[in-house]
N, C-alpha and C positions, 0 to 999 in steps of 0.2 A: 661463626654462623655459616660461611660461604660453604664449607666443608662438611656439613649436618649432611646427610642424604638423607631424603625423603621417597619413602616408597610411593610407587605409582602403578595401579593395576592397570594390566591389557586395557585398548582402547575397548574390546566387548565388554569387559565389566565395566566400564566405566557408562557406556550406557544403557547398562542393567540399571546400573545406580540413578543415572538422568531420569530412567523413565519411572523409575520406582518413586523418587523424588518426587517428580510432576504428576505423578497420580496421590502422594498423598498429599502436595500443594492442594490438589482440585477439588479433595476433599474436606482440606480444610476451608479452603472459600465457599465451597456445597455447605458445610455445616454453619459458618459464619451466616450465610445468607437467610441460612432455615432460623438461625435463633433470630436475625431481625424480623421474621417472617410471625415466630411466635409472641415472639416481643408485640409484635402491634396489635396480633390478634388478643390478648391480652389484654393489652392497653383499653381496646373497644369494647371488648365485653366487661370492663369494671366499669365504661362509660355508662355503656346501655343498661347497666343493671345500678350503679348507686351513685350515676351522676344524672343522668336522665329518667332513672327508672323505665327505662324499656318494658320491662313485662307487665309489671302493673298498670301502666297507660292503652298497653297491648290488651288488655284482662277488661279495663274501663270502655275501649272501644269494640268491645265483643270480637275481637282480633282471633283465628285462630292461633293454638298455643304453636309454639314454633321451641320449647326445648321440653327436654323429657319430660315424660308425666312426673316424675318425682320432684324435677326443680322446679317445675311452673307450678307445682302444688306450694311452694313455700312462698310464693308472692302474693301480696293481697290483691283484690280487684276495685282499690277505690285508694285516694290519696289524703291523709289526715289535712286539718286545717293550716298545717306549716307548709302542704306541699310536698311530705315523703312519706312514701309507704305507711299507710295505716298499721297501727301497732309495731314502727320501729322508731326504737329510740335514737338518743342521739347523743355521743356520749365525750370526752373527750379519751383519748391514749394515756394520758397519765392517771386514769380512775379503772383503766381495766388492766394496764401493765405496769409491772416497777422500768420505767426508761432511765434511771441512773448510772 
């Protein structure tokens, strides 16, 4: 193994390579950051629409709408006797999908 030679390019290419390197390191930490970024907004808006019902409470205290006319149109303005969105069911995962 001592005897293997191993090519090594000019000191200039090699810091072509460092810096080409360290810019897509940068990127990928940029892109890492942006999916936890998306990840939580995410997270909050499945809060504010089917854990907390956001719009509908928004809809119940004469709130203006605050998302598109088309989605604020799908939320009711009142909350059934259970507490969720009037006229939504409640169903289990194994009655609407095969999870085996």
């Amino acid at each position: 193994m001592a005897d293997v030679p191993i090519p090594i390019p000019p000191e200039r290419e090699r810091k072509v390579i460092a810096e080409t390197l360290g810019a897509l390191d940068d990127k990928i930490e940029l892109n890492r950051r942006m999916n936890e970024t998306l990840e939580a907004m995410a997270q909050a808006l499945f809060k504010d629409w089917f854990v907390d019902f956001g719009p509908t409470r928004a809809k119940m205290e004469g709130r203006a709408p605050y998302l598109a006319p088309d989605l604020w149109s799908l939320f009711p303005d009142r909350l059934d006797e259970e507490g969720k969105p009037e006229g939504w069911g409640r169903e289990t995962l194994g009655s609407l999908f095969d999870v085996s």
